[in-house]
C-alpha positions as CSV (number, residue, x, y, z in Angstrom):
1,X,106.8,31.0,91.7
2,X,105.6,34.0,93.8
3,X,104.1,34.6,96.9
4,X,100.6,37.0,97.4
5,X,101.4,38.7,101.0
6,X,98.6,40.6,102.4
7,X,98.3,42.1,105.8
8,X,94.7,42.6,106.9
9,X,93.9,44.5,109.8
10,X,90.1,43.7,110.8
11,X,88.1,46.8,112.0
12,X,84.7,45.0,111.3
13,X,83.2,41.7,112.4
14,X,85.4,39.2,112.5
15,X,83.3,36.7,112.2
16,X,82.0,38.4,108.7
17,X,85.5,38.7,108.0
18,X,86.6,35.4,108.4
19,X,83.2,34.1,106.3
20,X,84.3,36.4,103.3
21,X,88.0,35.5,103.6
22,X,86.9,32.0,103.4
23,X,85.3,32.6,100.1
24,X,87.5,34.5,98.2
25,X,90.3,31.7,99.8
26,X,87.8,28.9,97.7
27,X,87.7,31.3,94.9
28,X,91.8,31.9,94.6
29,X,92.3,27.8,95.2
30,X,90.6,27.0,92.2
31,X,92.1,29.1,89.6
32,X,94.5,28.5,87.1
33,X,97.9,28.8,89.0
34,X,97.1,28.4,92.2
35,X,99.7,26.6,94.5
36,X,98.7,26.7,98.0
37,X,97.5,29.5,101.1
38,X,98.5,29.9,104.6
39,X,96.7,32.3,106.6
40,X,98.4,33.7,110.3
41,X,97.1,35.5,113.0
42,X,99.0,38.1,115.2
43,X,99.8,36.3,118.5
44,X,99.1,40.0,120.6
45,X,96.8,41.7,118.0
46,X,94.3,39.0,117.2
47,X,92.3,41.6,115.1
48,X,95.3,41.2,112.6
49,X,96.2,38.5,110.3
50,X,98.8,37.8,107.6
51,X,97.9,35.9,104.0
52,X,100.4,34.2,102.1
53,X,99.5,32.5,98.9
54,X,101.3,31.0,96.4
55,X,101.4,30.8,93.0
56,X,102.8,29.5,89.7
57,X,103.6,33.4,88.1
58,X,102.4,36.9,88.8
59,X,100.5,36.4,85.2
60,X,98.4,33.6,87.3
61,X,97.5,35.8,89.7
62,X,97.0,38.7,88.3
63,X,94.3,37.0,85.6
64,X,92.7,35.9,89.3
65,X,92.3,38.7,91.0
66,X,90.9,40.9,87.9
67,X,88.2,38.7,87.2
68,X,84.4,39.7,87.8
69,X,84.1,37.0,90.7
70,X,86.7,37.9,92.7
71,X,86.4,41.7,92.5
72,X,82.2,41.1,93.7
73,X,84.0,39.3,96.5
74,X,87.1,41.7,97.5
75,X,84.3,44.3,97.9
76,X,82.7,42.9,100.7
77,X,86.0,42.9,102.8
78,X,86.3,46.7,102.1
79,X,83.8,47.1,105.4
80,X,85.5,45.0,107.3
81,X,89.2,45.1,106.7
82,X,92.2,47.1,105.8
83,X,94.8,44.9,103.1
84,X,98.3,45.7,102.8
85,X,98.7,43.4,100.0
86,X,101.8,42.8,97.8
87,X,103.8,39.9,95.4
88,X,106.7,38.7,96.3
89,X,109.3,36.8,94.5
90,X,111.7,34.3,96.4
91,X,115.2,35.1,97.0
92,X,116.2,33.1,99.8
93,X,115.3,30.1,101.4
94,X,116.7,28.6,104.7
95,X,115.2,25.2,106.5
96,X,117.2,22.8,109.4
């Protein structure tokens, strides 16, 4: 498994934002791979959120986000957000 981290600091609307978001989130959950998505919000920047989505390989993912669809959709955040994306492999997990 890994895990898709992206940082997205909104300088647009966020209400655009959140409507694009929401489709390329529909778009990722029904490929190939696809595990599950969380998305956060800063608690004192609420212009900023945090994306985590997991999936079965980096080879799932990566087949996702080159496709036609998705990079027609990623265009339209360019406008409205900045992504600090990134994949992530687990090396630790802790739980009570």
């Amino acid at each position: 498994m890994v895990t898709f981290v992206n940082k997205l600091t909104v300088h647009g609307d966020l209400d655009t934002f959140l409507t694009v978001k929401n489709k390329l989130t529909a778009y990722m959950a029904a490929q190939p791979g696809y595990v599950s998505h969380q998305v956060m919000r800063h608690a004192w920047h609420p212009n900023v959120f945090l994306e985590l989505a997991v999936w079965e390989d980096a080879d799932a993912h990566q087949k996702a986000v080159r496709s036609e669809e998705f990079q027609s959709l990623v265009t339209q955040l360019g406008p409205l957000a900045t992504p600090d994306p990134g994949l992530f492999e687990t090396v630790e997990v802790s739980a009570r």
